[in-house]
N, C-alpha and C positions, 0 to 999 in steps of 0.2 A: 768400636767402629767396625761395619760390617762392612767385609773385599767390595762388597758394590759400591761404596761411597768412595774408596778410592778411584786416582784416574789412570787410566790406560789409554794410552797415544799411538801407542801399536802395539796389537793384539800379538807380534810374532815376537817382539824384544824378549832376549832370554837374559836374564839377571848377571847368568854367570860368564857371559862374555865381559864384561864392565874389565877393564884392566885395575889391577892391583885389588879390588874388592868381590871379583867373579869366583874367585877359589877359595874364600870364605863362606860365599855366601853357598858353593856347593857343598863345603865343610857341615856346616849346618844344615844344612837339608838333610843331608845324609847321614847326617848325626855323629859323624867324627868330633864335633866339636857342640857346647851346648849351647851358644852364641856369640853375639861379638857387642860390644856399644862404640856410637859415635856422636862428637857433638852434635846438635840441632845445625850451629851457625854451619859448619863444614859441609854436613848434608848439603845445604843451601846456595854454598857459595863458588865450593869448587867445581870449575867447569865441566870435567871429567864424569861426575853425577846426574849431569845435566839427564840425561836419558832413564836416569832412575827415578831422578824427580818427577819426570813426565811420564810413567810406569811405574808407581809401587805396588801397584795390584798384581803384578806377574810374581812378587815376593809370594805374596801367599798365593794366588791362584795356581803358580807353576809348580812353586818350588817349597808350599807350605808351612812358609816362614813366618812366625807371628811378628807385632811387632811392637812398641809398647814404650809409651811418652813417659821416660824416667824422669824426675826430679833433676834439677841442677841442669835444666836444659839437657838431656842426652837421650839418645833415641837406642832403644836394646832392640837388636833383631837377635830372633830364640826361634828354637825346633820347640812348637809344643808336642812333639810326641814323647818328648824325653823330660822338659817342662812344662804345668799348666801356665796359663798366663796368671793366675793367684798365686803362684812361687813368686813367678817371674817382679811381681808388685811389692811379696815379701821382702824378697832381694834389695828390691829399691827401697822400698820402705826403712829399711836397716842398714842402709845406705855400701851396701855391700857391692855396689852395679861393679865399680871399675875391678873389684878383687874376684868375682866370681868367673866377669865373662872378657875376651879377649879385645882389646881395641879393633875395630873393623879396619881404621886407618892408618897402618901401622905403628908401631909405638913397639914395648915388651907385652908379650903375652901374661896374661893374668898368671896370680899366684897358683899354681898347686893347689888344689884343695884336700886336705888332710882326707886319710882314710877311714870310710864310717867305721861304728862301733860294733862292733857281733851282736844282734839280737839276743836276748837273754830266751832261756827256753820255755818262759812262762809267757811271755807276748804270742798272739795269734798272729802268723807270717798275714794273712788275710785280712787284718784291721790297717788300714789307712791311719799313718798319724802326719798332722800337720807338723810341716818346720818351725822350730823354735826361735831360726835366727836363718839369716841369708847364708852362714855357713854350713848349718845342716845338709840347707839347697844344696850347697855348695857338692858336699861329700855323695849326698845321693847319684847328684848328676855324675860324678867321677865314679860310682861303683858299677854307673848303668850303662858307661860307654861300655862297646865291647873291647873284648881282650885278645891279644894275639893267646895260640893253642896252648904256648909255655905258662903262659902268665895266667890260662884259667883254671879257678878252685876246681878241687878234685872231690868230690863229696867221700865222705870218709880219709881222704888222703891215700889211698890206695889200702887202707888196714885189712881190710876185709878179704879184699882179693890177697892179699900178702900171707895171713894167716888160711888162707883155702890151697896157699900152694907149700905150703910149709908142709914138708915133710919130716915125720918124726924117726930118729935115726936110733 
């Protein structure tokens, strides 16, 4: 579905005023988070939405948020800049929706996604590989959020520079 075919009722509605779903849905744009699902009927029903229903186009046109009719009636709103919407289908497909990405409408936040595997040194970092399951998804999107200054890899671990100051006695 191409942003023109959704509707927009006013052009100024910003997504992320919506109470209780406004600070997700900035989470996701901004890529703090790598999305959220909600049921279809909820989307629908609850009055609160009502100004979303009548604006889903400000999703993506504002705040570049895809969006993507999951199985089991539930609707995934996703950053594709951190996932393609072809993950995003794997995910579903594997029925992985509720474990990967966070409920929009409150509930517990998804599980953790386990930490990917270290490349082996015979892979070219520059080939593309498709995921094998919606938790691969799962692990990439958790390597690719960023990290506070503490928590990022240090290439070589400092060995290099350690060994350059290492004087011999």
């Amino acid at each position: 579905m191409k942003p023109d075919d959704l509707p927009l009722a006013d052009a100024k509605f910003d997504p992320t005023s919506l109470p209780g779903v406004g600070p997700k849905f900035a989470a996701i744009s901004g890529g703090e988070s790598n999305g959220a699902w909600a049921p279809r009927a909820s989307l629908t029903q609850l009055p609160e939405l009502e100004p979303l229903r009548k604006n889903p186009r400000a999703l993506v046109t504002k705040l570049g948020i895809g969006i993507h009719a999951a199985t089991g009636d539930k609707i995934v709103f996703f950053n594709p800049r951190v996932l393609k919407p072809e993950e995003v289908a794997q995910i579903d497909k594997s029925g992985a929706v509720e474990r990967v990405f966070e409920p929009l409408l409150g509930g517990a936040p998804a599980e953790p996604s386990p930490a990917p595997a270290a490349p082996s040194a015979a892979a070219a970092p520059s080939t593309p590989v498709p995921p094998a399951s919606g938790d691969a998804v799962a692990a990439r999107v958790t390597a690719a959020k960023p990290k506070q200054p503490a928590q990022a890899q240090v290439p070589g671990g400092g060995s290099i520079l350690n060994g350059l100051l290492a004087r011999p006695k």
